[in-house]
N, C-alpha and C positions, 0 to 999 in steps of 0.2 A: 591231601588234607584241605578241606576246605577255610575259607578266611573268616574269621568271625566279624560280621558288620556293627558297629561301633553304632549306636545309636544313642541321641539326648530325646528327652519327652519335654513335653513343655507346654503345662496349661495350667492356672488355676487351682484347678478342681481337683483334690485331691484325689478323689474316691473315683473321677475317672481315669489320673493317672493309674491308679492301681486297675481298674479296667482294662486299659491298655498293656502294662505291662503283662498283667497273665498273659492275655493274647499271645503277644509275640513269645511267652515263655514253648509256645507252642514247636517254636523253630527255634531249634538248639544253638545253629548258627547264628542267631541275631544275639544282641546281649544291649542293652539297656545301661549305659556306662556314668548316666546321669542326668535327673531333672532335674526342673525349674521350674519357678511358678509367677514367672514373671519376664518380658519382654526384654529388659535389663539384664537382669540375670542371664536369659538366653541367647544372646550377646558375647557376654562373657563368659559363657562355658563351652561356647561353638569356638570363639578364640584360642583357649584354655584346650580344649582335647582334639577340636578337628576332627569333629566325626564322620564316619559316611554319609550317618543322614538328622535329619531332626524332622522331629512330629511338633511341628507349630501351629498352637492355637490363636486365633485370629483375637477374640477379645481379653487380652490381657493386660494388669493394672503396669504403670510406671513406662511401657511401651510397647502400643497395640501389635498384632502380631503382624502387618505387613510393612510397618516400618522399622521390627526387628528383624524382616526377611533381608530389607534395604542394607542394614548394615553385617547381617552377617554375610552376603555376598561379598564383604570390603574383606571381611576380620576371616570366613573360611570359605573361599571363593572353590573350594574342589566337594563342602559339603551339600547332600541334596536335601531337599525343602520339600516337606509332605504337610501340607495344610489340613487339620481336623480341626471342621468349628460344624456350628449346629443353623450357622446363617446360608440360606437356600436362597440366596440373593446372586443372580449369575451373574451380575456388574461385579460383586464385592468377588466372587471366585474368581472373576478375567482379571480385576486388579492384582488379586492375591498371586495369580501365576506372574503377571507382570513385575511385581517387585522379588519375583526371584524364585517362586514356587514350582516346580515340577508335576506336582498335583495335588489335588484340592478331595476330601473327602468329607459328606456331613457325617457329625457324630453319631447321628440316628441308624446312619447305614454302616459305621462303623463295625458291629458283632460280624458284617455279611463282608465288607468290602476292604477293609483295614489291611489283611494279610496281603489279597492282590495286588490292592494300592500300592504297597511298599513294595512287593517283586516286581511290580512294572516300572516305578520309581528308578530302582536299584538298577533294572535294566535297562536304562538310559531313556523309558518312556516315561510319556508324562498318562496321567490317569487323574480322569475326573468322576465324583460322582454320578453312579447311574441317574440319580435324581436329574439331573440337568443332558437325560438321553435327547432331549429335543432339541439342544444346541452343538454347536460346534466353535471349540476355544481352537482361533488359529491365529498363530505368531509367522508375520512375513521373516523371510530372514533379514535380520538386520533390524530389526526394528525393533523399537521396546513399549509394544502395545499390544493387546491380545481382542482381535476384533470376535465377535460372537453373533454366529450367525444360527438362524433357524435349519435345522433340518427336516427336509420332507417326509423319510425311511429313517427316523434315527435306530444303529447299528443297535445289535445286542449286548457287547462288550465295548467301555467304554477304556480301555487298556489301549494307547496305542501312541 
């Protein structure tokens, strides 16, 4: 029997939480156990259920989404962090991995890349959007910066 992965949503935006949801209704296994619509809130409901994973959106009211990364690292240090926002700014992605992100997806490529994103997540990789196929997000070990460099051949899959 397979395990059902526990997941919170967490943006704003109504009408795209409901986007995302169908999605993942797509994978039986996954189950959507609770959103937020707010940085605070997402906080306290990563504390609250401890889930496998959370879809954090980066601009949220009460507390932006990469300093709600910072503290849910503290409050569910075993939950993963899948960043959906619609900012195509590669500093703002390498911070976002930095304060605790796994991986970064924009909203726009979200209908094509959202299902991936989360299986490569789940599977202990990080995955960025194709959109930013010309960089490369690398974490030294040990360190808590994510330098970004240009690639000359960027790969075809960004999963890894």
């Amino acid at each position: 029997m397979t395990r059902t992965v526990r997941i919170i949503l967490v943006d704003d935006f109504e009408p795209w939480r409901r986007f995302v949801a169908s999605l993942l209704q797509e994978k039986p296994d996954w189950q959507v156990i609770c959103e937020a619509s707010d940085g605070l809130e997402a906080v306290q409901r990563a504390e609250e259920f401890q889930p496998d994973l959370i879809l954090l959106d980066l601009g949220l009211p009460k507390l932006n989404g990469i300093e709600a990364a910072r503290s849910i690292r503290k409050v569910a240090p075993d939950s993963k962090i899948l960043f959906l926002s619609e900012n195509r700014d590669s500093e703002i992605a390498a911070a976002a991995l930095v304060a605790g992100g796994h991986g970064y997806v924009v909203k726009s490529d979200g209908a094509n890349e959202l299902l991936l994103a989360i299986a490569a997540v789940l599977h202990g990789k990080r995955f960025v959007s194709s959109r930013f196929s010309d960089f490369d997000f690398v974490t030294a070990e040990g360190q808590s910066t994510v330098e970004i460099r240009k690639v000359k051949n960027p790969p075809l899959s960004r999963a890894g």
